[in-house]
C-alpha positions in Angstrom: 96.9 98.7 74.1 100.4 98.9 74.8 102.3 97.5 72.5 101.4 96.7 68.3 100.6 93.1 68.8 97.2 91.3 67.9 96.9 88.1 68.1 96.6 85.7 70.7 95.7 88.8 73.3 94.3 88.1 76.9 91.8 90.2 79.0 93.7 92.0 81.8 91.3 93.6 84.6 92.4 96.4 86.3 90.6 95.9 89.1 91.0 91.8 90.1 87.8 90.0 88.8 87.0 88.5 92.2 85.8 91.6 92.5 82.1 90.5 91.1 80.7 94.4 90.7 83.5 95.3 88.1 84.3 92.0 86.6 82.1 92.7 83.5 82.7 96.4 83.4 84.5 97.3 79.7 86.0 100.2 81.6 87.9 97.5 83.8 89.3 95.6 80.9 92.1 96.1 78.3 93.6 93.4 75.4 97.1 92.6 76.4 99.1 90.6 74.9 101.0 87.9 77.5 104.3 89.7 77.7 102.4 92.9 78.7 100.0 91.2 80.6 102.3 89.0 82.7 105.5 89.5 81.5 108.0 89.7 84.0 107.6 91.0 87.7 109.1 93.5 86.7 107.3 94.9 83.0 103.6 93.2 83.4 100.8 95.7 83.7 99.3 92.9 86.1 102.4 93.9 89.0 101.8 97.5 88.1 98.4 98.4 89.2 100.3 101.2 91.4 102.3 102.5 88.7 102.3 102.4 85.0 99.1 100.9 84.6 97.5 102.8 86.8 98.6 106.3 85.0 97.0 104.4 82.1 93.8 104.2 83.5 93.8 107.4 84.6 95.0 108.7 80.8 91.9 106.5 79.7 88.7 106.8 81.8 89.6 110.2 83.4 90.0 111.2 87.1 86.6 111.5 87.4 85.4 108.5 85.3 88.7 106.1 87.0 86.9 107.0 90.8 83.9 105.6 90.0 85.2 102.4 88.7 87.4 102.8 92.1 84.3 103.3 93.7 82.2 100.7 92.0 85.5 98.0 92.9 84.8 98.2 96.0 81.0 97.9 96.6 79.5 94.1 96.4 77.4 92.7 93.8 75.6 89.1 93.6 74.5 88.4 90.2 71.4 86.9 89.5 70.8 84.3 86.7 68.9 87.3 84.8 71.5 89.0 85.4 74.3 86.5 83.8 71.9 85.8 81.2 71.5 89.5 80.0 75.0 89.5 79.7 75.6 87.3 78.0 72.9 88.5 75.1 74.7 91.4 75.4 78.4 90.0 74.9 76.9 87.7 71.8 75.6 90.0 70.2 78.8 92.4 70.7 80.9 89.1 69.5 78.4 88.9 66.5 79.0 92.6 65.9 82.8 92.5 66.1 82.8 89.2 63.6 81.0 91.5 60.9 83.9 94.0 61.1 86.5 91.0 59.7 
């Protein structure tokens, strides 16, 4: 999403992953490549969650769409095996889905 490249991208969280009741949120995720990922302290969107990449997230979701996924970072979620097991029907299928496109 921030630059032209695609290939070899990485999932970049917004909110950290630790954070179990977001880590699986699409709304929580963009494709970055490494250089905009990590980069450099000083140009990765992962040392900018205060500034760049934050008004990006805002751009995307909305104010009112970024609080809840503000919200939902900070409540705490346990994950039940049903729970890991729905998603990842759900992901499979989506990676099924996103094969056909090629």
């Amino acid at each position: 999403v921030r630059c032209s490249k695609t290939e070899y991208l990485q999932n970049s969280h917004f909110w950290p992953r630790a954070r179990n009741s977001i880590r699986y949120e699409e709304a929580n995720c963009d494709a970055l490549c490494y250089g905009c990922h990590y980069g450099d302290r000083q140009n990765g969107w992962e040392y900018a969650k205060h500034g760049e990449y934050r008004d990006y997230k805002l751009k995307q979701l909305g104010k009112k769409e970024y609080e809840k996924l503000r919200l939902l970072a900070y409540q705490t979620k346990q994950f039940t095996t049903q729970d890991l097991q729905e998603l990842i029907q759900y992901y499979t299928i989506r990676l099924d889905d996103m094969n056909k496109l090629e």
